[in-house]
C-alpha positions as CSV (number, residue, x, y, z in Angstrom):
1,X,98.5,32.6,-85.8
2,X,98.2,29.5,-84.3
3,X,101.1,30.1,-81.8
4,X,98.6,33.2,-80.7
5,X,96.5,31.3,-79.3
6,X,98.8,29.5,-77.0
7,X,97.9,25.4,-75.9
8,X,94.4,26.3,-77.0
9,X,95.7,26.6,-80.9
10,X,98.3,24.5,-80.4
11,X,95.4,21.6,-79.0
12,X,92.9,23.1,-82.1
13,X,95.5,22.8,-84.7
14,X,96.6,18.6,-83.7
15,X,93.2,18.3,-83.7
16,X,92.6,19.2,-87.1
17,X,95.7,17.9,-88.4
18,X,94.1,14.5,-87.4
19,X,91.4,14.5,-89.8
20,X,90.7,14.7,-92.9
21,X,92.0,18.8,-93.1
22,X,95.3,18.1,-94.2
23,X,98.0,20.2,-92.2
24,X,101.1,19.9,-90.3
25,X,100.5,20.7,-86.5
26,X,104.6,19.5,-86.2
27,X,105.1,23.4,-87.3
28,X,102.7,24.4,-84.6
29,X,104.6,22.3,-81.9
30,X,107.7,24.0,-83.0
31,X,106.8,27.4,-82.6
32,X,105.6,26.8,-79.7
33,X,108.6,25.1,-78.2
34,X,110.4,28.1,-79.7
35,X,108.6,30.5,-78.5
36,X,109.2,28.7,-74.7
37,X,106.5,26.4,-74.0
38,X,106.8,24.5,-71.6
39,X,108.2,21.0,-73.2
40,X,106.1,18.5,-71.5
41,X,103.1,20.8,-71.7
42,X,103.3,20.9,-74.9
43,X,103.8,17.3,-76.3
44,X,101.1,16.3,-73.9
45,X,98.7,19.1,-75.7
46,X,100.2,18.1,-79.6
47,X,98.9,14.8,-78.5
48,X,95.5,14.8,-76.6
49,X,94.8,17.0,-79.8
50,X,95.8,14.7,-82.5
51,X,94.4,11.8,-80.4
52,X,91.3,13.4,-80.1
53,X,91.4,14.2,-83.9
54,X,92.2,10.3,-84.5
55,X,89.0,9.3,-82.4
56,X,87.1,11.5,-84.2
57,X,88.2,10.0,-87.4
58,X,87.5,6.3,-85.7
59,X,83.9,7.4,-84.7
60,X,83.0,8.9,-88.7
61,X,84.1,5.1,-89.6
62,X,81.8,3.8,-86.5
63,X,79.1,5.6,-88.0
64,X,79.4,4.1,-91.1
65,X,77.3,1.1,-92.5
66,X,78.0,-1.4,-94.4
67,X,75.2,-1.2,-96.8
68,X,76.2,2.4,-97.3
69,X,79.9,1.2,-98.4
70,X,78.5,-1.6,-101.3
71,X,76.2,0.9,-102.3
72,X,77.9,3.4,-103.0
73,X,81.6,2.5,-103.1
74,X,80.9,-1.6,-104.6
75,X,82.9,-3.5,-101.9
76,X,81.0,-6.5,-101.1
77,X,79.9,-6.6,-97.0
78,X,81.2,-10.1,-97.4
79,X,84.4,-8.2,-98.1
80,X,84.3,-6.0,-95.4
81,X,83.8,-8.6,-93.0
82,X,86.8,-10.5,-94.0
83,X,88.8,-7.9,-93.4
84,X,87.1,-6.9,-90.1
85,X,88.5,-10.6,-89.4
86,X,92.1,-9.8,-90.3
87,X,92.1,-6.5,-88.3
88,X,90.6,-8.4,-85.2
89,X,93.4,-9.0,-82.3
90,X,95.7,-6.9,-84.4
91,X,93.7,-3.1,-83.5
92,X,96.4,-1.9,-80.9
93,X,99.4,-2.2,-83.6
94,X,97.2,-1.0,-86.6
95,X,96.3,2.0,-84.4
96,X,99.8,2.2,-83.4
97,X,100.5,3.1,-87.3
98,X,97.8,6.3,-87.1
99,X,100.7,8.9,-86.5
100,X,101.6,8.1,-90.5
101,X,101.2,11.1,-92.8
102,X,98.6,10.9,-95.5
103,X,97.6,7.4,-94.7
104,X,96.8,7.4,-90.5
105,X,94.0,9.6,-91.0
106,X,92.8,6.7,-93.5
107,X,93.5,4.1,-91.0
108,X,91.6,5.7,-87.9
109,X,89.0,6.1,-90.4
110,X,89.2,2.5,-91.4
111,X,89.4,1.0,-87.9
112,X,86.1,2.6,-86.9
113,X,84.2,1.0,-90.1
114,X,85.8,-2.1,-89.5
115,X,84.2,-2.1,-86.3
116,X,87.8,-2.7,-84.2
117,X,88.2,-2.8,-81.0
118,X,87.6,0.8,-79.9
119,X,89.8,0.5,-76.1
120,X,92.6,-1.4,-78.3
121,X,92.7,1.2,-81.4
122,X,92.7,4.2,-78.7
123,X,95.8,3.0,-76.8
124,X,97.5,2.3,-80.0
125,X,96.6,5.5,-81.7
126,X,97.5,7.2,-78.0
127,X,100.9,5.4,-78.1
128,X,101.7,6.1,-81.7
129,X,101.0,9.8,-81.6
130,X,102.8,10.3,-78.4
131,X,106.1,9.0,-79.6
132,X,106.0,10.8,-83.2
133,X,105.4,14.2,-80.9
134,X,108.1,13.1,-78.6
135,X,110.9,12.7,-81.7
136,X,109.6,15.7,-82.8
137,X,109.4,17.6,-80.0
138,X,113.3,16.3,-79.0
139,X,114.6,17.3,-82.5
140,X,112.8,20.6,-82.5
141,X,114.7,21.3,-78.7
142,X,117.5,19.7,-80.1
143,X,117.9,22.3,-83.3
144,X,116.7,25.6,-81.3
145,X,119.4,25.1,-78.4
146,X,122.1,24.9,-81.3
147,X,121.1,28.4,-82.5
């Protein structure tokens, strides 16, 4: 289905994949470079969608308070602010690790309520989702000019 769309479902479906909707837009990229996208077209869509996704997920943390988090969760804001201390210089590698599956989503997430750095999260969530497209992407070429 998502193939059916062309870039517009492959874009839709890394975007979702980057939040919280757990799902595998790698299968997407595949199909697409199997049904003879072009390559570099569609890495560069898999990731402006899954980056977009990722700064999605950032900007939900953004919006988050503080207050709202020892309500209702019972971390301390004294808490929170350490660790908004231990994340701070370190943004562009902690974004860097966004790609992961299961826990990137968690760590966008994270970044945003931790109030990072936005410019130094995006370039590392940018650079992180761009490779694990790129490996995939190769592989995926890689296996379909085999058969």
């Amino acid at each position: 289905m998502w193939t059916d769309l062309g870039y517009l479902g492959l874009f839709l479906a890394s975007f979702l994949a980057a939040t919280i909707v757990p799902f595998s837009s790698e299968v997407v990229l595949s199909g697409m470079l199997a049904a003879g996208g072009d390559p570099v077209l569609s890495l560069a869509t898999a990731t402006l969608g899954n980056w977009m996704g990722g700064l999605t997920s950032f900007w939900i943390g953004w919006m988050g308070k503080f207050e709202w988090i020892e309500k209702y969760l019972r971390i301390p804001k004294s808490k929170l602010e350490k660790w908004h201390r231990k994340v701070e210089g370190k943004e562009w590698w902690i974004g860097l690790l966004c790609w992961l599956p299961g826990i990137g989503d968690i760590i966008a997430v994270m970044l945003g309520l931790l109030k990072s750095n936005f410019w130094l999260s995006a370039a590392g969530m940018l650079i992180g989702k761009a490779l694990r497209y790129v490996v995939w992407g190769l592989v995926t070429l890689e296996v379909i000019s085999r058969m």
